[in-house]
ChimeraX commands (.cxc) that place a marker at each C-alpha (Angstrom):
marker #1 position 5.86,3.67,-7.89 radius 0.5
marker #1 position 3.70,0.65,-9.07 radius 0.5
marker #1 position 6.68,-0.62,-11.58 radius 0.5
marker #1 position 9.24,-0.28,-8.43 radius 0.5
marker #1 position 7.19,-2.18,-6.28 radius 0.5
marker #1 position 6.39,-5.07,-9.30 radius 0.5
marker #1 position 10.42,-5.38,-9.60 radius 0.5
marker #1 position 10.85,-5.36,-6.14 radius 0.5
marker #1 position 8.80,-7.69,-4.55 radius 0.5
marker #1 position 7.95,-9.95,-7.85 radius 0.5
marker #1 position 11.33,-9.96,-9.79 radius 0.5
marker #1 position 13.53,-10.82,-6.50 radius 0.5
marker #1 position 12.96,-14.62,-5.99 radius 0.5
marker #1 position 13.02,-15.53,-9.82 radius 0.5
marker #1 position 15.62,-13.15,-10.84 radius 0.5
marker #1 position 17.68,-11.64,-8.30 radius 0.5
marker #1 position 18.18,-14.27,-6.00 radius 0.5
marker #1 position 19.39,-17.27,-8.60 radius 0.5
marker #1 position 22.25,-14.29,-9.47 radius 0.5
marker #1 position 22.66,-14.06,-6.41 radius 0.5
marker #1 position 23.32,-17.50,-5.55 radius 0.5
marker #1 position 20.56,-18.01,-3.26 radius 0.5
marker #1 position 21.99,-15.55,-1.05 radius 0.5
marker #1 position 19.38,-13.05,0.40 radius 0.5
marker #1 position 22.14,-10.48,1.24 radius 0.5
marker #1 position 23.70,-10.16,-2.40 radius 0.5
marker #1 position 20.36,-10.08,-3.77 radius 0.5
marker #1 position 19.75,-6.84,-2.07 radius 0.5
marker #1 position 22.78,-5.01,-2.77 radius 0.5
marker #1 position 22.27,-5.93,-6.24 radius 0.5
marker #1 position 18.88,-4.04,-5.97 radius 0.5
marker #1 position 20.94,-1.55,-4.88 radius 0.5
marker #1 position 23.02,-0.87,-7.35 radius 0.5
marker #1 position 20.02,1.05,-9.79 radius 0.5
marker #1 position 19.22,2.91,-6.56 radius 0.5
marker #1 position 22.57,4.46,-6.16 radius 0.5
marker #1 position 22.69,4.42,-10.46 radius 0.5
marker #1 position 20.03,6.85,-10.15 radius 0.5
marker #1 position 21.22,9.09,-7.02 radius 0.5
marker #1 position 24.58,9.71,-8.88 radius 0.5
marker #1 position 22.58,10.69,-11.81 radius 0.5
marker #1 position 20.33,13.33,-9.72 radius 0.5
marker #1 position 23.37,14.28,-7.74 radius 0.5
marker #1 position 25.61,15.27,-10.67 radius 0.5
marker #1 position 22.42,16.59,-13.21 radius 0.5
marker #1 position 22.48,20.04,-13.68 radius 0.5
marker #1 position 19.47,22.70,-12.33 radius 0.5
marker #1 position 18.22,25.37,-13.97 radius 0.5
marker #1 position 18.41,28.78,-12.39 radius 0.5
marker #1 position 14.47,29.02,-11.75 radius 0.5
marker #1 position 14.74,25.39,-10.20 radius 0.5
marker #1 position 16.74,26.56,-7.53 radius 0.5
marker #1 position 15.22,29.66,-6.69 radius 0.5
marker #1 position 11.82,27.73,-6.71 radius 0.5
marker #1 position 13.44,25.16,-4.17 radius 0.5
marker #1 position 14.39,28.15,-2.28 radius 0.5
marker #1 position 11.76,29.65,-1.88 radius 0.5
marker #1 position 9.60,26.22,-0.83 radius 0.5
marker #1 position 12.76,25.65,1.91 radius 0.5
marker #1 position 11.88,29.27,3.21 radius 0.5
marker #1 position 8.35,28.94,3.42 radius 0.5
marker #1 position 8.69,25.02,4.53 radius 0.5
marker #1 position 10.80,26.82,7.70 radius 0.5
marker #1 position 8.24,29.53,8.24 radius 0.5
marker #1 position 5.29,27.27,8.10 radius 0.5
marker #1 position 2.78,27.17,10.95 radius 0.5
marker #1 position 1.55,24.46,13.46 radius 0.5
marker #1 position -1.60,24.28,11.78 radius 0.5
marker #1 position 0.53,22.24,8.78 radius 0.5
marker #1 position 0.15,19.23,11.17 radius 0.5
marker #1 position -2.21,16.82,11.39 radius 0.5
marker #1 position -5.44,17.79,13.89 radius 0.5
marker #1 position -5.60,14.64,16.01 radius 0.5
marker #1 position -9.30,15.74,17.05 radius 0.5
marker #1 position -10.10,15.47,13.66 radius 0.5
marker #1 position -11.95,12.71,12.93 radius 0.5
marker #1 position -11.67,12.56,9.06 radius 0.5
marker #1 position -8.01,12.29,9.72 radius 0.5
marker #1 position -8.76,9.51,11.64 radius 0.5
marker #1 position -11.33,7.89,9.07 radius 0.5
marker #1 position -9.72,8.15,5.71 radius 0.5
marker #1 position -6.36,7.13,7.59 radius 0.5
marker #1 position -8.40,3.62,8.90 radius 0.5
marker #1 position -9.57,3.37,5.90 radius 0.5
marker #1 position -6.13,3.61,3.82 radius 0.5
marker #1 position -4.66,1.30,6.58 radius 0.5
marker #1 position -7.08,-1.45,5.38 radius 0.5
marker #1 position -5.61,-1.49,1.98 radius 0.5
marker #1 position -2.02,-1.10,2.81 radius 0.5
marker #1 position -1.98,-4.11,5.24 radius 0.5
marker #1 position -4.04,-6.34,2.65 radius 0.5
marker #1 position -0.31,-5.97,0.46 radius 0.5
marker #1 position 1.84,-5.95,3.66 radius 0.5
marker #1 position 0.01,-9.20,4.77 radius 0.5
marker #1 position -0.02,-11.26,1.83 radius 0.5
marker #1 position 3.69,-10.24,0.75 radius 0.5
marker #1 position 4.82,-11.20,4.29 radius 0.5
marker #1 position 3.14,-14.77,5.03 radius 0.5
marker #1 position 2.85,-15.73,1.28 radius 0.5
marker #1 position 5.18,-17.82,1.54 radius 0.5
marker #1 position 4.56,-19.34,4.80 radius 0.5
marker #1 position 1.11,-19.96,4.02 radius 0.5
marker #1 position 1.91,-21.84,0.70 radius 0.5
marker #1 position 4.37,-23.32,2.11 radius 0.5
marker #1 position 2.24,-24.74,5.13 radius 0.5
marker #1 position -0.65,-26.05,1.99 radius 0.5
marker #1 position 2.34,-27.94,-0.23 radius 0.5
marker #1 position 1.87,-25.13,-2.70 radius 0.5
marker #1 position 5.73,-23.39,-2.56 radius 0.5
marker #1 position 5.93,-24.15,-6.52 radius 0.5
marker #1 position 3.47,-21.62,-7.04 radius 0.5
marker #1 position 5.39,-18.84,-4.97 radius 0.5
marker #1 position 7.49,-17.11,-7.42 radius 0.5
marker #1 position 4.61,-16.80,-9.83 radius 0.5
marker #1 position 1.80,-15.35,-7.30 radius 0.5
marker #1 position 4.41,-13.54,-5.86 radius 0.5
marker #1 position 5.34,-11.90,-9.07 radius 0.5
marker #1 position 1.62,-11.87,-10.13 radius 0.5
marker #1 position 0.01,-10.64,-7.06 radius 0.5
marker #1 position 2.41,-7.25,-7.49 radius 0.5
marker #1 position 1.77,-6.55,-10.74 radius 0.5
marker #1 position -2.15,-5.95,-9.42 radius 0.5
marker #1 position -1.29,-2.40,-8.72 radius 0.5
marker #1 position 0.32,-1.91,-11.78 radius 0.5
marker #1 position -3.19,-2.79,-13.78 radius 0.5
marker #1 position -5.16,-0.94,-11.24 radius 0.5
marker #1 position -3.42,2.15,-11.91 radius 0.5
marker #1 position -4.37,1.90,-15.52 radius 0.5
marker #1 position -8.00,1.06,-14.24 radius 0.5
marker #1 position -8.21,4.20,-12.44 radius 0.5
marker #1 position -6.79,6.33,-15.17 radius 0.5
marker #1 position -9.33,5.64,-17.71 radius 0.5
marker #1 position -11.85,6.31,-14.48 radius 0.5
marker #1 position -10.31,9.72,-12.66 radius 0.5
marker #1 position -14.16,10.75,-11.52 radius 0.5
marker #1 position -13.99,7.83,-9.21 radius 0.5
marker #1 position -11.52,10.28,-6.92 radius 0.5
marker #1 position -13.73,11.75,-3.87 radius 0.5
marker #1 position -16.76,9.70,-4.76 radius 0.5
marker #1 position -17.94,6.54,-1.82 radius 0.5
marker #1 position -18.97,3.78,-4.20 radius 0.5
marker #1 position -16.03,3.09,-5.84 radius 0.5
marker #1 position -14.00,3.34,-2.89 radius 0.5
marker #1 position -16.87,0.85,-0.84 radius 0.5
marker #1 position -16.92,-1.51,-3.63 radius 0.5
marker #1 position -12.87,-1.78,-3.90 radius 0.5
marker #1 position -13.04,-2.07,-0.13 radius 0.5
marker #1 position -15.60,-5.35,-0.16 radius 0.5
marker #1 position -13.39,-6.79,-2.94 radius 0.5
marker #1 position -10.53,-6.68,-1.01 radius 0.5
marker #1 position -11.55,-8.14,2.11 radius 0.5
marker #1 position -13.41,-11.13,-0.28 radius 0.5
marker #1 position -9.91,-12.04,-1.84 radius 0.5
marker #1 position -8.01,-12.40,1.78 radius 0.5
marker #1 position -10.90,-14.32,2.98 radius 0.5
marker #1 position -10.52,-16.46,-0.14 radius 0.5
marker #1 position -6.72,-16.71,-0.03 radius 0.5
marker #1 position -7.13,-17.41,4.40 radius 0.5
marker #1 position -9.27,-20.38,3.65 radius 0.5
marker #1 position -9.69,-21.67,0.38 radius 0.5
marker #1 position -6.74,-23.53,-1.20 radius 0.5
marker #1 position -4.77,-24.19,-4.68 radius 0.5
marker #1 position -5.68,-22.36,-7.43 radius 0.5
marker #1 position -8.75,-20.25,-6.03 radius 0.5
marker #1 position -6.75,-19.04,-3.11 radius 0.5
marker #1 position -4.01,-18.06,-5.72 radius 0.5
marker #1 position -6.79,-16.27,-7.53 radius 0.5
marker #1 position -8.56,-14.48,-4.79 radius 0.5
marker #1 position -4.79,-13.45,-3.58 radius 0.5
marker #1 position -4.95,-11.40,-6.84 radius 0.5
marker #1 position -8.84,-10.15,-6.65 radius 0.5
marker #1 position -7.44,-8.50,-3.04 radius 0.5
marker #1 position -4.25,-6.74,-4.54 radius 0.5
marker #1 position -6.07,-5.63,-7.32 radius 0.5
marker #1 position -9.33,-4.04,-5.10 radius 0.5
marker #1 position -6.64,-2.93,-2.16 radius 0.5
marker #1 position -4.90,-1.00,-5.10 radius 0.5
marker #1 position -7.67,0.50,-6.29 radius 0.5
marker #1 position -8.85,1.27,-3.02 radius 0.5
marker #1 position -5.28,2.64,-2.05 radius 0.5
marker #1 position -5.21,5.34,-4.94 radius 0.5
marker #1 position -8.47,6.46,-4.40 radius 0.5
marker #1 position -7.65,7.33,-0.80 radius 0.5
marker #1 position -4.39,8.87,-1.75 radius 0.5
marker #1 position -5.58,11.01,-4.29 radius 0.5
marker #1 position -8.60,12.10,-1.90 radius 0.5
marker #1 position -6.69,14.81,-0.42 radius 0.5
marker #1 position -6.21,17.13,-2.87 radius 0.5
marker #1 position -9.49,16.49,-4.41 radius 0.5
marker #1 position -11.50,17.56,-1.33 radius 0.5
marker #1 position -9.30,19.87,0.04 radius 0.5
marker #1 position -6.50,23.11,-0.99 radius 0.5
marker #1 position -3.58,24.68,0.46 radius 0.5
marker #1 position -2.44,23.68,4.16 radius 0.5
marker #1 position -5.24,21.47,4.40 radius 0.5
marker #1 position -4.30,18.67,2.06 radius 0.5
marker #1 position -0.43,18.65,3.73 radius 0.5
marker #1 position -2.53,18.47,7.10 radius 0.5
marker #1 position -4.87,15.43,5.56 radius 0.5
marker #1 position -2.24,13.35,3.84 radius 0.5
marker #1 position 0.21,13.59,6.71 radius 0.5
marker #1 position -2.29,12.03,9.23 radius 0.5
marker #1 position -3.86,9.60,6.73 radius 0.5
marker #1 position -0.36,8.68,5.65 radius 0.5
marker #1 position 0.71,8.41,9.99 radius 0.5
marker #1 position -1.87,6.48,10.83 radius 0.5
marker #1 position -2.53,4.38,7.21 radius 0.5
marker #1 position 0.96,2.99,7.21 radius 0.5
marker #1 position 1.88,2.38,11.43 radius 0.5
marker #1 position -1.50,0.76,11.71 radius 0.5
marker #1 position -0.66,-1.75,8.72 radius 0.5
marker #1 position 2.77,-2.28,10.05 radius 0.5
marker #1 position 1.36,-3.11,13.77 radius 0.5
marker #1 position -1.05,-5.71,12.15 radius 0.5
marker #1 position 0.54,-7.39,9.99 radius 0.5
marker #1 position 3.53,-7.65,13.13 radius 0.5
marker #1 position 0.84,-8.70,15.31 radius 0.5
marker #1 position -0.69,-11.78,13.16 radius 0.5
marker #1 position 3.51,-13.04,12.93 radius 0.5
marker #1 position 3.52,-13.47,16.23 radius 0.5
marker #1 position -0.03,-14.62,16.81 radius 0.5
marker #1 position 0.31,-17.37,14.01 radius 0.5
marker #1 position 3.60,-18.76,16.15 radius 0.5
marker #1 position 2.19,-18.40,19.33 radius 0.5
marker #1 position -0.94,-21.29,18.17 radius 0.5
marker #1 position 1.46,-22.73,15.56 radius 0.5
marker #1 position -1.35,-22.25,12.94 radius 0.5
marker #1 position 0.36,-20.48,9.82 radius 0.5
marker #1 position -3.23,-18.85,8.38 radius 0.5
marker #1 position -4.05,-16.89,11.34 radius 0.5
marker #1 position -0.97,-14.38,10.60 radius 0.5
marker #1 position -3.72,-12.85,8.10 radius 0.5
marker #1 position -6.88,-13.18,10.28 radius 0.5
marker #1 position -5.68,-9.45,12.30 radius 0.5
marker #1 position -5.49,-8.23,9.05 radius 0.5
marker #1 position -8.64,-9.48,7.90 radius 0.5
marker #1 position -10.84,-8.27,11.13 radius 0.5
marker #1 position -9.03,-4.70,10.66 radius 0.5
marker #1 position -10.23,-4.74,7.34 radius 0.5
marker #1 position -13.76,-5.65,8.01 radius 0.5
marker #1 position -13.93,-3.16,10.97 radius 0.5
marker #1 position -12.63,-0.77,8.27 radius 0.5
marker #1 position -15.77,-0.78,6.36 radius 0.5
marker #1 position -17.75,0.91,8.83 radius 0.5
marker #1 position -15.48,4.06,8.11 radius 0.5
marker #1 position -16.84,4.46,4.50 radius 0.5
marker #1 position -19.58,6.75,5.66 radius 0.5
marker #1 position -23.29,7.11,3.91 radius 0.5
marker #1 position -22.70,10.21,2.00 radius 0.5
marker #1 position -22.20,9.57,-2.43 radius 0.5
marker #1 position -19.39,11.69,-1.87 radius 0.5
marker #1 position -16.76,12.51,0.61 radius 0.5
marker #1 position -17.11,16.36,1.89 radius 0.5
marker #1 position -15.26,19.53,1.35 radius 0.5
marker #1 position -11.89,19.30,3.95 radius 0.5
marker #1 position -10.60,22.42,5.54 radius 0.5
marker link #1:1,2 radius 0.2
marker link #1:2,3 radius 0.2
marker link #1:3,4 radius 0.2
marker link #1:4,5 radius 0.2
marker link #1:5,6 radius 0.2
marker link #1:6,7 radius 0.2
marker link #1:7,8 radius 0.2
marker link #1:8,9 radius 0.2
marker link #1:9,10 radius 0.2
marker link #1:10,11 radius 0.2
marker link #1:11,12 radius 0.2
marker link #1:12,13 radius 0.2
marker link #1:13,14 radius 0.2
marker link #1:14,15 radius 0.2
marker link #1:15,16 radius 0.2
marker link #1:16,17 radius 0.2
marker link #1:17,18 radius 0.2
marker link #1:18,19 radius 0.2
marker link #1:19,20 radius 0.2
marker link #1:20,21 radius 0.2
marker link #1:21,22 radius 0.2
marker link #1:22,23 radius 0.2
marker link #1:23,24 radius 0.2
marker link #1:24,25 radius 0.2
marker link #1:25,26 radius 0.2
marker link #1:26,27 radius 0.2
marker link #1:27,28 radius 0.2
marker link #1:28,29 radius 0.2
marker link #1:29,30 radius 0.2
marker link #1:30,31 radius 0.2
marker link #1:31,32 radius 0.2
marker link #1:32,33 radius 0.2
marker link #1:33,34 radius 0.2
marker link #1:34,35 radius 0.2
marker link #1:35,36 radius 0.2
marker link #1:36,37 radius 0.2
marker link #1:37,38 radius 0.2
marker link #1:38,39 radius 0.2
marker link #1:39,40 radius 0.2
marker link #1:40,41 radius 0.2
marker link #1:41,42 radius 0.2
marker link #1:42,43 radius 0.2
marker link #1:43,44 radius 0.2
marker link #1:44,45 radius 0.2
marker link #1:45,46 radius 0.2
marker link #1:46,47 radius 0.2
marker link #1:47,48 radius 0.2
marker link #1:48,49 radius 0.2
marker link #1:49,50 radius 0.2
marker link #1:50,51 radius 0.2
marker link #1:51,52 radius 0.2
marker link #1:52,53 radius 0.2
marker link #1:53,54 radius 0.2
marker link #1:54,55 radius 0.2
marker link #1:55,56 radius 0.2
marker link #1:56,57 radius 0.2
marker link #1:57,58 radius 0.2
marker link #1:58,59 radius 0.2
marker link #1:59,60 radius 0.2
marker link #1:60,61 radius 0.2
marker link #1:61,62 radius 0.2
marker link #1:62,63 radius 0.2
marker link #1:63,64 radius 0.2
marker link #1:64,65 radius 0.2
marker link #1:65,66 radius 0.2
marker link #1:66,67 radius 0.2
marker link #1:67,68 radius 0.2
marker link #1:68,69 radius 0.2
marker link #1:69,70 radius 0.2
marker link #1:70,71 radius 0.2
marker link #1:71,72 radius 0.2
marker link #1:72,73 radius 0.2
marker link #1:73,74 radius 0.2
marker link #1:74,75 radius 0.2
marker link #1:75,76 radius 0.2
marker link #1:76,77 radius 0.2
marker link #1:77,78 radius 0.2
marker link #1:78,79 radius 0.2
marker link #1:79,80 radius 0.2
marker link #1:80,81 radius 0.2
marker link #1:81,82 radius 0.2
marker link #1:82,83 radius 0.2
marker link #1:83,84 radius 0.2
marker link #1:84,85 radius 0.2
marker link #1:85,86 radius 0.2
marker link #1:86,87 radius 0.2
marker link #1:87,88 radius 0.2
marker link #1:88,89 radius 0.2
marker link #1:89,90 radius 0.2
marker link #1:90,91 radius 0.2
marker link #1:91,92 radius 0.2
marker link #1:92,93 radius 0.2
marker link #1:93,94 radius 0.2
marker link #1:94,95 radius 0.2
marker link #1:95,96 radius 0.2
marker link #1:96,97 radius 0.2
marker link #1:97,98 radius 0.2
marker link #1:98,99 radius 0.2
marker link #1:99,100 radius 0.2
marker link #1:100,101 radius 0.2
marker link #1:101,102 radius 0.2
marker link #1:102,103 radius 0.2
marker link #1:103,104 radius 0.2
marker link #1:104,105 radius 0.2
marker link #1:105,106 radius 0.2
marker link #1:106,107 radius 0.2
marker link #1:107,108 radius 0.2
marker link #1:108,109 radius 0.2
marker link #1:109,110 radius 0.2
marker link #1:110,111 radius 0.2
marker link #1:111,112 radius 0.2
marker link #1:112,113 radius 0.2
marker link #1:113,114 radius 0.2
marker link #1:114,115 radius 0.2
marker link #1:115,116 radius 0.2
marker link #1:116,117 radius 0.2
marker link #1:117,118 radius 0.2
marker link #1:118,119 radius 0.2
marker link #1:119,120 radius 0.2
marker link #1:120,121 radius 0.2
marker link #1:121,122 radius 0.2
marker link #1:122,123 radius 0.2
marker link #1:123,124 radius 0.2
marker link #1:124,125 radius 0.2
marker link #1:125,126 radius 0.2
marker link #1:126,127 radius 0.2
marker link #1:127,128 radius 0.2
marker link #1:128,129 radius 0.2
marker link #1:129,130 radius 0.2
marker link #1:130,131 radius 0.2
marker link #1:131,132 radius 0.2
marker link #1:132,133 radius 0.2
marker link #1:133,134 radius 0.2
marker link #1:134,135 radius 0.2
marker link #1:135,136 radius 0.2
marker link #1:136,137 radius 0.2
marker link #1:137,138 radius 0.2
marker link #1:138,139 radius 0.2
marker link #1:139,140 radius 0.2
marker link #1:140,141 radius 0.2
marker link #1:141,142 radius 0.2
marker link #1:142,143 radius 0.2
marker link #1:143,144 radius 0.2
marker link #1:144,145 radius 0.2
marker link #1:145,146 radius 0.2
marker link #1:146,147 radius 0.2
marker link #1:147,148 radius 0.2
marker link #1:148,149 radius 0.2
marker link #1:149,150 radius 0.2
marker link #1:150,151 radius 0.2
marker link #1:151,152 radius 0.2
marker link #1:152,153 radius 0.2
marker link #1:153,154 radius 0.2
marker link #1:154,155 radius 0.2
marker link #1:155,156 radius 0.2
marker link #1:156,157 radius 0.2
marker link #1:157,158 radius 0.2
marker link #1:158,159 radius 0.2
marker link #1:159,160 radius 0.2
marker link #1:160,161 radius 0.2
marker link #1:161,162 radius 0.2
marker link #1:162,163 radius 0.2
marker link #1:163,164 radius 0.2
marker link #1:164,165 radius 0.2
marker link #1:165,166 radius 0.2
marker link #1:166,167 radius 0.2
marker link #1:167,168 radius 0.2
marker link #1:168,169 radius 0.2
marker link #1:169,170 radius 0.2
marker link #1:170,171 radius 0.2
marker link #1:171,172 radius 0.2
marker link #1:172,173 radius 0.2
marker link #1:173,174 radius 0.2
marker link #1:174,175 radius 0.2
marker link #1:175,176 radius 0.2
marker link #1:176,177 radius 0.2
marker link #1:177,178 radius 0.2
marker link #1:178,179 radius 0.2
marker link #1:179,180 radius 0.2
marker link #1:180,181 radius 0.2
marker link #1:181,182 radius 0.2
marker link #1:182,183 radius 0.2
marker link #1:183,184 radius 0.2
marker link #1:184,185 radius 0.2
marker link #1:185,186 radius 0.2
marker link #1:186,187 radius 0.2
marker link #1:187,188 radius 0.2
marker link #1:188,189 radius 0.2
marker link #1:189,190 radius 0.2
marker link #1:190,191 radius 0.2
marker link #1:191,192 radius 0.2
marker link #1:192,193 radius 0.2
marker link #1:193,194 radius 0.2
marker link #1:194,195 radius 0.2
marker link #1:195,196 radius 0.2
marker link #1:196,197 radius 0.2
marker link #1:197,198 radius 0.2
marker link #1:198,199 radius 0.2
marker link #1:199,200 radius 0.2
marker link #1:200,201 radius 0.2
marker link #1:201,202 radius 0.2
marker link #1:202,203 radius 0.2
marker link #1:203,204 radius 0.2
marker link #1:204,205 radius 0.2
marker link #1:205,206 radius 0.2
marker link #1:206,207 radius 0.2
marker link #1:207,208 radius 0.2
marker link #1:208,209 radius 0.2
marker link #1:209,210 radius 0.2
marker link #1:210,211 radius 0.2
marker link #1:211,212 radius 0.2
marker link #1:212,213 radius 0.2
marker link #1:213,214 radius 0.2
marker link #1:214,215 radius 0.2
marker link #1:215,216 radius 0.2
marker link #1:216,217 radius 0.2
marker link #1:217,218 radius 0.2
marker link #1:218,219 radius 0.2
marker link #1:219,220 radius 0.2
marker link #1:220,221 radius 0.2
marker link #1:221,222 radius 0.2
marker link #1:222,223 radius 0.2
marker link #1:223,224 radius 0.2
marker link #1:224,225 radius 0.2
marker link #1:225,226 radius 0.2
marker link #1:226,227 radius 0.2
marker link #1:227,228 radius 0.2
marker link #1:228,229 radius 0.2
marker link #1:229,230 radius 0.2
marker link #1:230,231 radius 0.2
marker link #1:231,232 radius 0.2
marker link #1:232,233 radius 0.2
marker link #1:233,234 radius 0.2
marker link #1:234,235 radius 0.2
marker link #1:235,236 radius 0.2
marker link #1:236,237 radius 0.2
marker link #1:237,238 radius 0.2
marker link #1:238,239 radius 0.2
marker link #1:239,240 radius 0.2
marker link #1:240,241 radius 0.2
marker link #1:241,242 radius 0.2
marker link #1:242,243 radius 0.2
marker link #1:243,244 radius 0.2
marker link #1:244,245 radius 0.2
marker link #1:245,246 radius 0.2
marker link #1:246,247 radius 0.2
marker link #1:247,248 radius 0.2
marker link #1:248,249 radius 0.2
marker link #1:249,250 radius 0.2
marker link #1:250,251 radius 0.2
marker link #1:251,252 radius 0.2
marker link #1:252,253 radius 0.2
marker link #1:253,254 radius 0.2
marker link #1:254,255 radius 0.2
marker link #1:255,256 radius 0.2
view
């Protein structure tokens, strides 16, 4: 997931789009082409016997699954862990969408292709980070400390310029990453069964719609005062609300 997202958002502008003549179109249905590479590879690879009777079996039960499967919208750990994982998904959505702009705005667009491409490959290093550190799944600190990080690179890259900006740009991708896993891989780790479908569902609802409605909602509040660096600023207030849903426990409780 981390190596898709480094090629996709970091290898368009220097690669894609010079073979594709500058032409945004082209450029995407030339990322297309490993997409569709790959589904004619799945479609026409052949399944073993168990395979399909495993699949099956997970359609049957999948049908004759219960309402409790969904998320519980009284809940208010959904609600929570899904604010939280909203605050690291729009730090990316953010700083991918108004990059540009905001470079752009400073007399910095030379530098685009290269934070651009840099600033993606964060999660990519993080990932490795968290491998070497798995006990850092279900535990506060980590998660609070990623969190702080995060919201102290967008502040940088909001209001600092040239080469620090370009540097905290990278401190926030590389803390929202961290933070990101850590809340992804908190379901399973504090929960079993129905209860981590339940969990992710909600956090995943609310984590990624949230995001989506900020990041929409500084766009048109930057062109509505014609100031390109408050695009961010809903972001960055959502993230430092966000840090009052870390809680004050070391660790994050059993969910059922």
């Amino acid at each position: 997931m981390m190596l898709g997202e480094m090629s996709g958002a970091g290898l368009t502008l220097p690669v894609m789009m010079p073979l594709a003549g500058g032409d945004w179109s082209l450029a995407l249905l030339l990322w297309s082409i490993p997409v569709m590479l790959i589904a004619a590879l799945v479609a026409f690879m052949p399944i073993a016997n168990e395979v399909e009777e495993t699949t099956q079996a997970t359609s049957q039960t999948c049908q004759l699954a219960p309402p409790s499967t969904l998320p519980r919208w009284n809940d208010m750990h959904v609600w929570q862990y899904g604010l939280l994982l909203a605050s690291s998904v729009v730090a990316f959505y953010v700083i991918n969408a108004y990059c540009a702009s905001v470079l752009t705005s400073r007399g910095e667009e030379y530098a685009l292709e290269e934070l651009i491409f840099a600033f993606n490959a964060m999660p990519l290093l993080a990932s490795f980070v968290l491998l070497a550190a798995p006990n850092w799944v279900g535990l506060r600190t980590p998660l609070a400390i990623a969190a702080v990080f995060a919201v102290l690179g967008l502040v940088g890259f909001i209001f600092a310029a040239g080469w620090l900006s370009w540097a905290s740009a990278l401190v926030c991708g590389f803390a929202a990453t961290i933070e990101l896993i850590l809340l992804v891989s908190l379901p399973p780790s504090i929960a079993s069964g129905i209860a981590v479908t339940r969990l992710s569902a909600g956090m995943s609802l609310l984590g990624f719609s949230l995001a989506f409605i900020c990041t929409l909602v500084g766009g048109y509040l930057a062109d509505w005062f014609a100031w390109t660096e408050l695009a961010l600023l809903p972001a960055l207030v959502f993230m430092l609300a966000a840090l009052f849903m870390l809680g004050r426990k070391a660790s994050y409780p059993e969910y059922q």
